[in-house]
Wavefront OBJ file of the C-alpha trace (Angstrom):
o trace
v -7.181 10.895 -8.094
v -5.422 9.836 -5.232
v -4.345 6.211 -4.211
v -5.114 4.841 -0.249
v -2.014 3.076 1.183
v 0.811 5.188 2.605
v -0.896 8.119 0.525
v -3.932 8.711 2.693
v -3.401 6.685 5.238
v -0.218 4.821 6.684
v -0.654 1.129 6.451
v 3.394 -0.472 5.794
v 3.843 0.902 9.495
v 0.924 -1.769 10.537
v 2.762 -4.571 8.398
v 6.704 -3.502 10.302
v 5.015 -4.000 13.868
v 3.027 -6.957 13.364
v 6.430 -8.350 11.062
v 8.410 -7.308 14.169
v 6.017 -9.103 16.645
v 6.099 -12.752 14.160
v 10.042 -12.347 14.430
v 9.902 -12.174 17.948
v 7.912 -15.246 18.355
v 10.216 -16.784 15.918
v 13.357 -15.593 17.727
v 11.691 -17.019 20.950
v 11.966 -20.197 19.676
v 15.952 -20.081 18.884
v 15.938 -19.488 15.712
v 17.788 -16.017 14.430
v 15.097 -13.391 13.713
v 17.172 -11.032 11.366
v 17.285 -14.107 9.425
v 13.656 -15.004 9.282
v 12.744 -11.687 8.235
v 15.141 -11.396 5.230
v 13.541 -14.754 4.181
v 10.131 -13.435 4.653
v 10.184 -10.374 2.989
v 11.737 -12.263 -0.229
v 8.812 -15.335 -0.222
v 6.043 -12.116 0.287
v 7.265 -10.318 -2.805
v 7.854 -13.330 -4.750
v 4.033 -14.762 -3.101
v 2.500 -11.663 -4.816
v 2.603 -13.337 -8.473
v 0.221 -16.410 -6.698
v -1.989 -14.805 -3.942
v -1.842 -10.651 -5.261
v -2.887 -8.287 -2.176
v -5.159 -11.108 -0.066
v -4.692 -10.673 3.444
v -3.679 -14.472 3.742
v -0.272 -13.564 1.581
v 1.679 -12.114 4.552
v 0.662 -14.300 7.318
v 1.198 -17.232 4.798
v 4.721 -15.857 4.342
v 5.493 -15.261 7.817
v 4.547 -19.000 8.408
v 6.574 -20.080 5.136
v 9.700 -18.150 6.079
v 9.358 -19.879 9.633
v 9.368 -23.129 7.702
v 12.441 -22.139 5.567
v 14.429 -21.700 8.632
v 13.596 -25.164 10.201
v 14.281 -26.934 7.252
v 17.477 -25.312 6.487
v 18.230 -25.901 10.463
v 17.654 -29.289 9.768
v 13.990 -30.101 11.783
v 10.498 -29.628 11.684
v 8.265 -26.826 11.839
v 6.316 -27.042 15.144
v 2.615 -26.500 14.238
v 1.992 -24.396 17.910
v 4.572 -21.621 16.860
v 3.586 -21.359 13.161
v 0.181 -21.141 14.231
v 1.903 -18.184 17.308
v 3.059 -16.757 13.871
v 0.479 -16.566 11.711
v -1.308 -15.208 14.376
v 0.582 -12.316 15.162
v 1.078 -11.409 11.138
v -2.428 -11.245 10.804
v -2.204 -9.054 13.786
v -1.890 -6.450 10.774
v -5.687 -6.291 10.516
v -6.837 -5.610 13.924
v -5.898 -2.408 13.747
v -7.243 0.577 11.617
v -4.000 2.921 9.864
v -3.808 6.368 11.045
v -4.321 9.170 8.605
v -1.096 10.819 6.948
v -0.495 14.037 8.366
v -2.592 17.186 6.278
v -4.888 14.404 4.395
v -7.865 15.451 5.548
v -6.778 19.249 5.233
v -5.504 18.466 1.501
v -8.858 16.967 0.676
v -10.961 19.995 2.077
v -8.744 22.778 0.311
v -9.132 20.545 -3.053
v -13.078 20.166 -2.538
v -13.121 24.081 -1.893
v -11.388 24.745 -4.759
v -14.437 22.912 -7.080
v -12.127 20.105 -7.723
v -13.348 16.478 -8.073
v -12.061 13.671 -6.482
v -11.641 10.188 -6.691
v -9.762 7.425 -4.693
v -8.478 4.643 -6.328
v -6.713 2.077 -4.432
v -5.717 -1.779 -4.842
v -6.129 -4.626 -2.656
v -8.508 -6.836 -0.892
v -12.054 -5.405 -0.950
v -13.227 -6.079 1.907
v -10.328 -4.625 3.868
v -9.629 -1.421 1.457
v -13.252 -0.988 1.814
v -13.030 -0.944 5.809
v -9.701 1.287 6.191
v -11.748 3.258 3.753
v -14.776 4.116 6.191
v -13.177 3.936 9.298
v -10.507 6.835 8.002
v -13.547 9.630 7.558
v -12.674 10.266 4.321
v -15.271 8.845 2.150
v -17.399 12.016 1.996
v -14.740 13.838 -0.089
v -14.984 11.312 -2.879
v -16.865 11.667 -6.213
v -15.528 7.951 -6.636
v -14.313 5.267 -5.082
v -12.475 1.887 -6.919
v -10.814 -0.637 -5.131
v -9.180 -3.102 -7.799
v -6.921 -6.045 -7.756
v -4.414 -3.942 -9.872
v -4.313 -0.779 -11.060
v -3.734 -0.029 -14.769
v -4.115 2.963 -17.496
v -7.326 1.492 -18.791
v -8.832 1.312 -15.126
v -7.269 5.118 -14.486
v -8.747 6.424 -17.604
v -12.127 4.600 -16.734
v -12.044 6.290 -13.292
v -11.006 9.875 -14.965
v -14.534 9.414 -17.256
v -16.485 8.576 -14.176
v -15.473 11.737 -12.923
v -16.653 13.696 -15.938
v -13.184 15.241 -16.483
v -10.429 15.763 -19.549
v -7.233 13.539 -19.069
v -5.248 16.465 -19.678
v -6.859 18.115 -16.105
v -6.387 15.190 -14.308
v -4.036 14.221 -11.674
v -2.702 11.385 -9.926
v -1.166 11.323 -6.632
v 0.684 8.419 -4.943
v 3.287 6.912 -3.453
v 4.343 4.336 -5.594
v 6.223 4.230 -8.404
v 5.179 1.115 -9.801
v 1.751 0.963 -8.841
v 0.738 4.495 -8.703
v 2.675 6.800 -10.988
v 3.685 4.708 -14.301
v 0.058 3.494 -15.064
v -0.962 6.849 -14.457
v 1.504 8.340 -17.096
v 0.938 5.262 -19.420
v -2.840 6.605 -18.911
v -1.991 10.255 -20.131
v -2.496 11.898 -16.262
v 0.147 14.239 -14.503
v 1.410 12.930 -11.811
v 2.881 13.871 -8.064
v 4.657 11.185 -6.108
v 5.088 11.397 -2.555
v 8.442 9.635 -1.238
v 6.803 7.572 1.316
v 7.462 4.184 2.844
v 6.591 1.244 0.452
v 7.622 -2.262 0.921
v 10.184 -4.338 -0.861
v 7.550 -4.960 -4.292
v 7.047 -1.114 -5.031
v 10.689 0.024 -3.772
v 12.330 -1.808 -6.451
v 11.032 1.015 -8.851
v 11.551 3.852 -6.710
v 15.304 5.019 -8.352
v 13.418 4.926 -11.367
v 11.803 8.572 -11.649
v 10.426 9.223 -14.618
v 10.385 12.408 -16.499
v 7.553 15.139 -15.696
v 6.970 13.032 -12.469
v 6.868 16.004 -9.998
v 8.151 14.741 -6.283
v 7.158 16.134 -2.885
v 8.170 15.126 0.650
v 4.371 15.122 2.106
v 0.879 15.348 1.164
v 0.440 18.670 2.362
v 2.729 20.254 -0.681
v 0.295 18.476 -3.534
v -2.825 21.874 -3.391
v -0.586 24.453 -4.200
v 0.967 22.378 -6.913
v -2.073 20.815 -8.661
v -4.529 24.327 -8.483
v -1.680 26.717 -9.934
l 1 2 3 4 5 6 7 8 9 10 11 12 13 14 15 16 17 18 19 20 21 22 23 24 25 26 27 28 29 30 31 32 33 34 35 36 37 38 39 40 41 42 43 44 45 46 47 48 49 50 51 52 53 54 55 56 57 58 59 60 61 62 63 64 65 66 67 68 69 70 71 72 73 74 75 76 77 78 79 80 81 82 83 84 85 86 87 88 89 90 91 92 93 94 95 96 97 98 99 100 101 102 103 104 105 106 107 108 109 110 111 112 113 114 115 116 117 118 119 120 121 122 123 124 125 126 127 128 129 130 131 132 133 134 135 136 137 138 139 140 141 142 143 144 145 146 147 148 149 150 151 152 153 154 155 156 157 158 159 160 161 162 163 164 165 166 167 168 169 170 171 172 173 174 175 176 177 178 179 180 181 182 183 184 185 186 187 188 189 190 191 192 193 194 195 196 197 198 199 200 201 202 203 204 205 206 207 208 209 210 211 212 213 214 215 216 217 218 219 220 221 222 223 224 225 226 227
């Protein structure tokens, strides 16, 4: 079972450029950038309890950290470069993540080895869904989920659809939170792949649990999951 986002494909680099060009337009209109984004990335995680994984979370954030900073600078938001921001957050979706180097080599070695496969990733459906097809890799899939939140009920449920034991399945991901401790809590071994993850899954990351087994890259998880 492996999870989409920064596993399969890389997706946080989308959000850093299209974060970097908001904070230009903000810096553009004298107002201190490094700023900004410190406030934004603290109202996105804390926005995640309200709006989950809908793509109108970060551009709202963008706009509300833009906000934060005119109020605390003592005027008002102009409506022209909060719209300049939102507009170059949601940037993020206009462009399709490339693959993570070896995923579609991992995948093939795995399906030649008899070995069934599922994808389970979280987010909005619509645009899982799309990075889905558009990265090629449907094909390799026995099943597909995209839920709002991944748990062990929804990983065991995926394991059954697959028509395998719990004790022969496998997660692999690159989040802590998200990824790996639901998949314990489930009964699955795990591999975690130390990949980039914004601010609401890196809080968990110096929290390795026992039996997790770590890798650097994707291409290291076949030889450890067909010993």
């Amino acid at each position: 079972m492996f999870d989409g986002d920064d596993t399969l494909w890389s997706t946080e680099q989308l959000y850093d450029d299209a974060r970097s060009r908001a904070r230009d337009v903000v810096a553009a209109s004298g107002l201190d950038g490094a700023k900004w984004e410190e406030c934004e990335r603290r109202i996105d995680v804390q926005n995640v309890s309200q709006l989950g994984y809908s793509i109108e979370r970060f551009p709202g954030s963008c706009v509300q950290a833009y906000e934060d900073l005119c109020q605390r600078a003592g005027y008002a938001a102009d409506p022209d470069i909060a719209a300049r921001v939102r507009q170059a957050a949601r940037s993020v979706f206009e462009h399709d993540p490339k693959l993570v180097s070896g995923a579609r080599e991992t995948l093939t070695f795995l399906r030649a080895k008899g070995a069934r496969l599922a994808l389970l990733t979280k987010g909005d459906e619509q645009l899982q869904s799309r990075r889905m097809e558009r990265s090629g890799l449907r094909d390799f899939f026995d099943v597909i989920r995209i839920v709002p939140e991944k748990s062990p009920e929804i990983i065991r449920a995926v394991v059954a659809a697959l028509g395998v034991h719990l004790g022969s399945a496998w997660m692999v991901g690159n989040s802590i939170r998200s990824d790996i401790l639901p998949a314990i809590d489930a009964g699955l071994r795990v591999v975690w792949i130390g990949a980039h993850v914004w601010e609401y899954e890196r809080a968990y990351d110096r929290a390795v649990p026992d039996g997790v087994i770590a890798v650097s890259h994707l291409a290291d998880v076949p030889a450890l999951i067909t010993q």
